[in-house]
C-alpha positions as CSV (number, residue, x, y, z in Angstrom):
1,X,14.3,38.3,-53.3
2,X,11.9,35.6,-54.3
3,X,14.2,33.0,-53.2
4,X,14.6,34.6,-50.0
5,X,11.3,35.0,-49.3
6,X,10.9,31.2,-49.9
7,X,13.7,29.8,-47.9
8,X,12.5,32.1,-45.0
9,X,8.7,30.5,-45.6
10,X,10.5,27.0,-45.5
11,X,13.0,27.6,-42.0
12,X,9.2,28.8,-40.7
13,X,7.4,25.9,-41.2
14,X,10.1,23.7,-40.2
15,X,10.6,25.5,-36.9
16,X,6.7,24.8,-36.3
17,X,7.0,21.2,-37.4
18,X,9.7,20.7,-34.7
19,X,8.1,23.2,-31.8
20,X,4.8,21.2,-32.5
21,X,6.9,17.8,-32.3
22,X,8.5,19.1,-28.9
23,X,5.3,20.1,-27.4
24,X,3.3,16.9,-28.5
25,X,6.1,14.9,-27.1
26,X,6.5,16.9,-23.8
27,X,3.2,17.2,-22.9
28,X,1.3,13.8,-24.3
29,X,1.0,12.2,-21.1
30,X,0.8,8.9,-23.3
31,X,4.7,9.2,-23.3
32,X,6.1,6.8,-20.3
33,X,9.1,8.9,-20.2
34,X,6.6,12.1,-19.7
35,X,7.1,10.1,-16.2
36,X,9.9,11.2,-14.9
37,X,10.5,14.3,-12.3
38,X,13.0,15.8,-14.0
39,X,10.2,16.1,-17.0
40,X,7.3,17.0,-15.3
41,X,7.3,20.9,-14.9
42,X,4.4,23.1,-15.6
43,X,4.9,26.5,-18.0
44,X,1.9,28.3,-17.0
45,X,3.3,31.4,-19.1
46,X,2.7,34.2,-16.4
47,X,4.7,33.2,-13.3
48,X,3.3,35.8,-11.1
49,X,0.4,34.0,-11.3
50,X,0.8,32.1,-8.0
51,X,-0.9,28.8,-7.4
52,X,-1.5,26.9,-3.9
53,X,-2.0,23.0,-4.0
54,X,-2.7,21.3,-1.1
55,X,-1.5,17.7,-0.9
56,X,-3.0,15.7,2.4
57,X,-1.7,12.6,4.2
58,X,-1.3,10.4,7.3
59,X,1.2,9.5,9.4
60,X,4.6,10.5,9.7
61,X,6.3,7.4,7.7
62,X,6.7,9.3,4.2
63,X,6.6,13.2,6.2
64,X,10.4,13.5,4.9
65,X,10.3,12.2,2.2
66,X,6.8,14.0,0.5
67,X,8.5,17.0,1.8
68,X,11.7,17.0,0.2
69,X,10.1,15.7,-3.6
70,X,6.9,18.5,-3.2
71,X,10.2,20.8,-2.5
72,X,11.8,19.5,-5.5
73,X,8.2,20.1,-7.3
74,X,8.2,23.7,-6.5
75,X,11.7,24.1,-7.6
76,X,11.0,23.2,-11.2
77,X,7.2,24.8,-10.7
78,X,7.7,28.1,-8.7
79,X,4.6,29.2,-9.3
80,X,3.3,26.8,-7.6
81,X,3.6,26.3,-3.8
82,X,2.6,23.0,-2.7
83,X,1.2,23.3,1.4
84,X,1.5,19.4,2.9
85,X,-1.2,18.7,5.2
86,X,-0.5,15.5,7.9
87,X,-3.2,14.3,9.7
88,X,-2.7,11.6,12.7
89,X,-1.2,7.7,12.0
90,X,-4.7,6.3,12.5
91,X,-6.0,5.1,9.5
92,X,-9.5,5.5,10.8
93,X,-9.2,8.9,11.8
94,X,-7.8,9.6,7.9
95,X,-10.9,7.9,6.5
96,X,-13.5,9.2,8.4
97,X,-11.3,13.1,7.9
98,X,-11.8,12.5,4.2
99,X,-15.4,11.2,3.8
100,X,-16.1,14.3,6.2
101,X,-13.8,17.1,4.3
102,X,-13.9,15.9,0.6
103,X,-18.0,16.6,0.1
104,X,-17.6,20.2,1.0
105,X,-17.0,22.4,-1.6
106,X,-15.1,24.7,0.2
107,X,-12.5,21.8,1.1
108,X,-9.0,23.2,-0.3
109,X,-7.9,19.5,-0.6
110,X,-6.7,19.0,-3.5
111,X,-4.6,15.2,-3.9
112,X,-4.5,12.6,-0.5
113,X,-3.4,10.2,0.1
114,X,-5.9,7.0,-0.2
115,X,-5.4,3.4,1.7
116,X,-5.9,0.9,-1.1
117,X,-9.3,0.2,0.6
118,X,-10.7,3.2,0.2
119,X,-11.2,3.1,-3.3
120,X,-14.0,1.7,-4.3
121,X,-15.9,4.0,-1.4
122,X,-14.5,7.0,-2.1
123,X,-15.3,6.6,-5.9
124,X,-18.9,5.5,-5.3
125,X,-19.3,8.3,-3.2
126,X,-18.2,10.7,-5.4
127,X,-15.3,12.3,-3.4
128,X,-12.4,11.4,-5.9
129,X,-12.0,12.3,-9.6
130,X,-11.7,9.4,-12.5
131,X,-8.1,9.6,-14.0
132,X,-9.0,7.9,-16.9
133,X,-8.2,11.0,-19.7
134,X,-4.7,11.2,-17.4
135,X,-3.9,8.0,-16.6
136,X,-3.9,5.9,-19.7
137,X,-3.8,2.1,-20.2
138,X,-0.2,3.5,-21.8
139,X,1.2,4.6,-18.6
140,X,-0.6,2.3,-15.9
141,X,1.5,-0.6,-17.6
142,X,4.5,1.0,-16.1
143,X,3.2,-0.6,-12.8
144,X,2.4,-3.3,-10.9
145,X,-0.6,-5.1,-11.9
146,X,-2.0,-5.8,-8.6
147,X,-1.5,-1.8,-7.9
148,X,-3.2,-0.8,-10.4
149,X,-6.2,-3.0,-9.7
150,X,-6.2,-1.3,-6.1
151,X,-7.2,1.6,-7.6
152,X,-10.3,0.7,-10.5
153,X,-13.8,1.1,-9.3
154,X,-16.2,-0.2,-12.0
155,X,-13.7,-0.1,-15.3
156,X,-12.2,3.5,-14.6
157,X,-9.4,4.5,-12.6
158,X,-9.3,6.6,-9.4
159,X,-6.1,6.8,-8.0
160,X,-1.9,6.4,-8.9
161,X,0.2,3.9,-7.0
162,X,2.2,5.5,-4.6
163,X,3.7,2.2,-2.8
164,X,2.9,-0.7,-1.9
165,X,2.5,-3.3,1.3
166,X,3.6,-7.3,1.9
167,X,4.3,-8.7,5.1
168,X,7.2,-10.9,5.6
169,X,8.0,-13.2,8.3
170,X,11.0,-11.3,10.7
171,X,13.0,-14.0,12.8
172,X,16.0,-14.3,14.7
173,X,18.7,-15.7,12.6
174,X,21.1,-16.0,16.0
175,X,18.5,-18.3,17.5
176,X,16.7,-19.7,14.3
177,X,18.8,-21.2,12.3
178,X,16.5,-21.5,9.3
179,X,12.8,-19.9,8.7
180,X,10.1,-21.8,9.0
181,X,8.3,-23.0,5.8
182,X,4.6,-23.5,7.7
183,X,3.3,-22.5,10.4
184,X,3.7,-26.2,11.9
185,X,7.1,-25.5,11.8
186,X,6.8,-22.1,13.1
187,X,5.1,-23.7,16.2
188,X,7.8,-26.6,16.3
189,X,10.5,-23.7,16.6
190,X,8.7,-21.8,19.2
191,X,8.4,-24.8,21.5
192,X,12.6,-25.5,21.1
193,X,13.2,-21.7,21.5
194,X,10.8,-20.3,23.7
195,X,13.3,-20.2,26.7
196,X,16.0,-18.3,25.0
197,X,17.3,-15.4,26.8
198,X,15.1,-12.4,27.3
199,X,12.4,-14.1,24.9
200,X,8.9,-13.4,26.2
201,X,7.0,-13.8,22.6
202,X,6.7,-16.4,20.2
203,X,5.4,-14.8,17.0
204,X,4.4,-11.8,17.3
205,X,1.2,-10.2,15.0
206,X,-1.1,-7.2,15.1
207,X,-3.9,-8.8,17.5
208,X,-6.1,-5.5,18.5
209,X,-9.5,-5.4,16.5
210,X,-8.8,-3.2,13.7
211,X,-8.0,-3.9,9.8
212,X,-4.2,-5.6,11.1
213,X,-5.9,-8.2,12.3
214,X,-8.3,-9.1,9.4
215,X,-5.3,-9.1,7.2
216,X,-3.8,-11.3,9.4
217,X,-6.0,-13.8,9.5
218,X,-7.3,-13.3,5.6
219,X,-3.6,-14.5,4.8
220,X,-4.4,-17.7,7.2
221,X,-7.5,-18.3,5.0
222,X,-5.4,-17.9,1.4
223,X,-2.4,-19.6,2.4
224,X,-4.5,-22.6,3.4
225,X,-6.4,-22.1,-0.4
226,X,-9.3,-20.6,0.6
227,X,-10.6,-17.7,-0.1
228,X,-13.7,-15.4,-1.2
229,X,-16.1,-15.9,-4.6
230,X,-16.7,-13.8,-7.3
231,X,-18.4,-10.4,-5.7
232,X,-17.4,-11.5,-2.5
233,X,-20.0,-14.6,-2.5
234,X,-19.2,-16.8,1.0
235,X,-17.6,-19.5,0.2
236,X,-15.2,-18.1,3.3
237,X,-16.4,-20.9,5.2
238,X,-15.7,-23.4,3.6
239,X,-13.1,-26.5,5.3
240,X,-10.0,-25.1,4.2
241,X,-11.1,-21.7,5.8
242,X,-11.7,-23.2,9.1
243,X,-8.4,-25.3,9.1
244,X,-6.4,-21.9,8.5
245,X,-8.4,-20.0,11.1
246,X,-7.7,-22.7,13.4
247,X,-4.1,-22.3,13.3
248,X,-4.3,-18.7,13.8
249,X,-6.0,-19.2,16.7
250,X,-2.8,-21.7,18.1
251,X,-0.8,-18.7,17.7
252,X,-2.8,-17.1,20.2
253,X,-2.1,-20.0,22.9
254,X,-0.3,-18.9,26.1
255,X,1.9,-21.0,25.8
256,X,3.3,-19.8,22.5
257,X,2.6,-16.1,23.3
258,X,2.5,-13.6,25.7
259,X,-1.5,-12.3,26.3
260,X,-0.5,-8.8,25.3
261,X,0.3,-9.5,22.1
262,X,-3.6,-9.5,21.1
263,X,-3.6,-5.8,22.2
264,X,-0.7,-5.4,19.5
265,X,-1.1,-2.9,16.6
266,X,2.0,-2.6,13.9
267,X,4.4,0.0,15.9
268,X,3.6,-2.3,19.0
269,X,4.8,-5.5,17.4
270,X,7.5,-3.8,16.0
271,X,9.0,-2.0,19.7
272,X,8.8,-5.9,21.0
273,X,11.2,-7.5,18.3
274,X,12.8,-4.6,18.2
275,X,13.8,-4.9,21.7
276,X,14.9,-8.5,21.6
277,X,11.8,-10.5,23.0
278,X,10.6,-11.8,20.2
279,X,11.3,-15.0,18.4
280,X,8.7,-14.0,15.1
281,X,7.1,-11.2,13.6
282,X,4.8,-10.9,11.1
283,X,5.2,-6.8,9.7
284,X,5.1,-4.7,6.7
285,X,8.4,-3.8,4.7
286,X,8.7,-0.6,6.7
287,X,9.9,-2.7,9.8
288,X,13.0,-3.8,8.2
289,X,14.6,-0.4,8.1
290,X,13.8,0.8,11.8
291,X,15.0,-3.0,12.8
292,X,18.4,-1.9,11.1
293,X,18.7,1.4,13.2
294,X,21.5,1.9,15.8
295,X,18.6,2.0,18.6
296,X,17.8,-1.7,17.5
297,X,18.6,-3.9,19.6
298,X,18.1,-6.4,17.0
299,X,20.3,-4.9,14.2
300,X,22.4,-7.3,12.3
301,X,20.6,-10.6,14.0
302,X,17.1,-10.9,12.2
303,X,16.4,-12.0,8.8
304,X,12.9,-11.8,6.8
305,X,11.6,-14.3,4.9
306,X,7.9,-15.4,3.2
307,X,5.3,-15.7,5.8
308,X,4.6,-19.4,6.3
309,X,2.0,-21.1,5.0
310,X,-0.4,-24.3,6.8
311,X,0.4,-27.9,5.8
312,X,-2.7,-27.8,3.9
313,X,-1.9,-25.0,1.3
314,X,0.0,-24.7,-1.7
315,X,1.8,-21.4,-1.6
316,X,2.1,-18.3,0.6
317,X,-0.4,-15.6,-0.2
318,X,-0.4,-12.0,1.8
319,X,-2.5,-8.8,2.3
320,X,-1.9,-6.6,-0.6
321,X,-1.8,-2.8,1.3
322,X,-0.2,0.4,0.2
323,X,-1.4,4.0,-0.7
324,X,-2.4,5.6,-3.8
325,X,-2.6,9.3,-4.8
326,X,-6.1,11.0,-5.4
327,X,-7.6,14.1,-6.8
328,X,-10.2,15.4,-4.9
329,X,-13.7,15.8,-6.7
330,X,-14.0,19.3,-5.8
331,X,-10.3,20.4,-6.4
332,X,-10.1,23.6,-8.4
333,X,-6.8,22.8,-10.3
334,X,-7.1,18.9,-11.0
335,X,-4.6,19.8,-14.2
336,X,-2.4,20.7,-11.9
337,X,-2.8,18.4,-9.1
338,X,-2.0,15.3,-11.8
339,X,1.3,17.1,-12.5
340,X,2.1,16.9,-9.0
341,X,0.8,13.2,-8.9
342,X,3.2,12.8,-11.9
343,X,6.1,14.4,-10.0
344,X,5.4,12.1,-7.0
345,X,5.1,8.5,-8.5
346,X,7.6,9.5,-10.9
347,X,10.9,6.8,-11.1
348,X,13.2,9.8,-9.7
349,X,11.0,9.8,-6.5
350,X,10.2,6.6,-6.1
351,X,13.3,5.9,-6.2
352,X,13.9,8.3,-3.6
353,X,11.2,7.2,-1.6
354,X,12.1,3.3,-1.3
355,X,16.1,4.3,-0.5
356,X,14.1,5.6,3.1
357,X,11.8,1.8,3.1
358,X,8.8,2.2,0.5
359,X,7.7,-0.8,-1.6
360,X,7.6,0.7,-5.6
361,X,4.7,0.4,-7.7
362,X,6.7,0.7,-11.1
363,X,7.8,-2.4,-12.6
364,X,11.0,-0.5,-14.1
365,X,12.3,0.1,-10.5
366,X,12.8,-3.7,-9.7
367,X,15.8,-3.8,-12.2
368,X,17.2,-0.6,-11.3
369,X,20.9,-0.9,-10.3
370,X,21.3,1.4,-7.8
371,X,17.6,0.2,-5.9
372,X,19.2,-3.0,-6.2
373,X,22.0,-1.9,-4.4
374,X,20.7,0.1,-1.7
375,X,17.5,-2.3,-1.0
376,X,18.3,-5.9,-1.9
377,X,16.0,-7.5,0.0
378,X,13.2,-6.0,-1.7
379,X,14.3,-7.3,-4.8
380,X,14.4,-11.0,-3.5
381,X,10.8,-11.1,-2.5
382,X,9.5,-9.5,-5.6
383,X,7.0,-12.3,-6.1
384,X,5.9,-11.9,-2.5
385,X,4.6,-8.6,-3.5
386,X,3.5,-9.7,-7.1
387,X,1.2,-12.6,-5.6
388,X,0.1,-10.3,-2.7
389,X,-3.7,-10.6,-2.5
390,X,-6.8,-7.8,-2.5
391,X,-9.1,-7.8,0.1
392,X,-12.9,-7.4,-1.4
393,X,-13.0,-5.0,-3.6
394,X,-16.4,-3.3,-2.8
395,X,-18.0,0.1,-1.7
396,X,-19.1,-1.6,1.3
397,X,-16.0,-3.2,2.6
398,X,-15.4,-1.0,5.8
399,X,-18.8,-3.1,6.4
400,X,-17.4,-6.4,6.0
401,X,-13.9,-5.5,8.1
402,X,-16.1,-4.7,10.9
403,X,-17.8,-7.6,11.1
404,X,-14.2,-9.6,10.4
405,X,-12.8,-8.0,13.1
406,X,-15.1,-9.1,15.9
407,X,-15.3,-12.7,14.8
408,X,-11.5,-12.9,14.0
409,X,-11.3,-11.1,17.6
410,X,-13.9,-13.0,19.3
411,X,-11.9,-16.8,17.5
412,X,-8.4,-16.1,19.1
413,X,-9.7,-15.1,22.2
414,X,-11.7,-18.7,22.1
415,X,-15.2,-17.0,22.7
416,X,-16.2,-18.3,19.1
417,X,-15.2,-21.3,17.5
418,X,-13.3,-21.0,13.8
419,X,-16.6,-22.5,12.5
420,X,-18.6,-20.2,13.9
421,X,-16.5,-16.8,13.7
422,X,-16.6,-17.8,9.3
423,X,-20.4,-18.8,9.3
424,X,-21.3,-15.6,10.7
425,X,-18.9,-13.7,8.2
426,X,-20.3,-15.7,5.7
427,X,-23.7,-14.9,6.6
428,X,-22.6,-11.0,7.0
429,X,-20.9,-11.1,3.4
430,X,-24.0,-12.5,1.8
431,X,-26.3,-9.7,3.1
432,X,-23.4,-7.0,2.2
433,X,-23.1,-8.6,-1.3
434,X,-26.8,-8.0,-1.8
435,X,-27.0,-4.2,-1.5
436,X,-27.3,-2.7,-4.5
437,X,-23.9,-0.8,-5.4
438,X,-24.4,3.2,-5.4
């Protein structure tokens, strides 16, 4: 009886050793493969318990797509309903939304969608919630580098990757035979192909005053090897600066362009090329799939390729953009919410998510077979997005963009001179970069 007694004592303990094993392994968010969807459900123990998280976004680029995986979410979860809240596609109206909303106590946000440029504001302001005890060092090496610094504000982190941005150069490969290198070439080619049937604009880029055009003409500046100082000091203006803003300005000539094109945001640029009056574009990834649509008229005739870069330069730098997912300071399940952050930026739904046109954040998805498959081109031009640049990272940066967009604006509309449109966003930066950070 003895004996039996101990060998029952001994199956016990070793069916705790191994339920504590499971559970540690499960659950320790320290595990990379804890990042997966298929892994990530949530065993609240009484499922009558319902919960309702409310995940916030713009636009309707990812609606599908953020439907289907918070549907999947649910499935594994059903306790927990996840309501999807889409505000409009201006990313102005989003900010201004969440810098109103998130303070409130009452808000029922509880994750949103951030604009990589919002971090560092939103996390001096106290609207978002520091990952740091969720997100570990361990799991953030899972993505990009650059990604991840998108979303630190003063050593902690405040957001997960969702995708990423890089512009490319889109041509016509029936009338170009090969894509321009620099932008004297680009202007060489749109001198010999201007008159090509139903061709009304040279290169086409987002000229309206708004953040388009400051990453526009930021990737003038870097591709000609200038660029900003530590804490955003203004060394902007210095020769190489000027040289690349010159150029940009060229672009804008009439002869090379059609007038309208400075009233162009992205969706604008992209209805022109797609329509077949374009010789260049300069556009985010998500182009590339509506370019490919039976309404295209350009489907099956345009290629991609690097943006160029200016005689002077060395290599061709971009705009880093792309989204990240936050927790809301004041949300009442933030256990819950990272779960659902999890689920989303998970290598099952990203997965999902760049087969319908996003950039991934995670490293891992770069060498997956069937991505490479389904989205070559993404693939090719991994460097583009590895090399692609931050804009300042600061609290105050919807201060600087302002004042870059009307001296960017005011330069290609020849009211200001390069010189002048950089001295007096040097001038601008170095009174920003004095304000003590909150």
């Amino acid at each position: 009886m003895k004996k039996e007694y101990r060998i029952l004592v001994l199956f016990i303990i070793i069916l705790l050793l191994f339920t504590s094993i499971f559970v540690y392994k499960f659950f320790n968010t320290d595990n990379p493969s804890f990042l997966t969807s298929k892994s990530v459900s949530i065993d609240k123990g009484d499922n009558s318990k319902k919960i309702t998280l409310v995940f916030s976004y713009g636009g309707s680029d990812h609606k599908e797509i953020f439907k289907r995986n918070a549907e999947l979410f649910h499935e594994a979860n059903p306790n927990i309903e996840v309501k999807l809240q889409q505000l409009s596609t201006t990313t102005d109206y989003q900010r201004s939304t969440y810098k109103s909303a998130l303070p409130l106590e009452g808000n029922n946000i509880d994750v949103f969608y951030s604009d990589t440029i919002w971090t560092s504001e939103f996390a001096s302001l106290g609207l978002t919630l520091p990952l740091d005890k969720y997100f570990t060092k361990n799991i953030q090496k899972d993505f990009t580098l650059n990604s991840i610094a998108a979303c630190v504000y003063k050593d902690s982190i405040y957001a997960v990757p969702g995708h990423i941005d890089a512009p490319f150069l889109y041509y016509r490969k029936d009338i170009i035979p090969t894509p321009p290198k620099t932008y004297e070439e680009l202007i060489a080619d749109i001198t010999t192909y201007k008159n090509s049937p139903r061709i009304k604009y040279g290169y086409i880029y987002q000229g309206y005053s708004y953040e388009g055009l400051v990453c526009n003409a930021l990737e003038f500046i870097w591709s000609n090897g200038a660029g900003f100082g530590d804490k955003n000091t203004p060394i902007i203006n210095m020769p190489a600066a000027v040289k690349g803003i010159e150029k940009f300005i060229a672009l804008a000539r009439p002869e090379l362009n059609s007038p309208d094109m400075l009233t162009f945001q992205e969706d604008d640029s992209l209805l022109a090329f797609q329509d077949g009056t374009a010789l260049f574009m300069r556009n985010w990834p998500y182009a590339y799939t509506q370019l490919n649509s039976d309404n295209s008229k350009v489907k099956g005739i345009f290629d991609i390729a690097p943006l160029p870069l200016t005689s002077d330069g060395s290599q061709s730098l971009v705009t880093l953009g792309g989204w990240n997912f936050s927790i809301s300071k004041n949300s009442k399940n933030p256990d819950i919410a990272w779960k659902f952050i999890q689920w989303m930026t998970s290598l099952d739904s990203q997965l999902k998510a760049c087969l319908a046109g996003s950039v991934p954040t995670r490293k891992a998805l770069y060498d997956n077979p069937e991505f490479l498959k389904q989205v070559p081109w993404i693939s090719n031009y991994k460097s583009v997005f590895e090399t692609a640049k931050l804009r300042p990272v600061t609290p105050y940066y919807s201060l600087i963009s302002e004042d870059m967009q009307i001296n960017f604006k005011n330069a290609i509309t020849n009211k200001i001179t390069a010189t002048k449109a950089l001295e007096n966003i040097a001038q601008n930066l170095k009174y920003i970069s004095e304000i003590p950070e909150p």
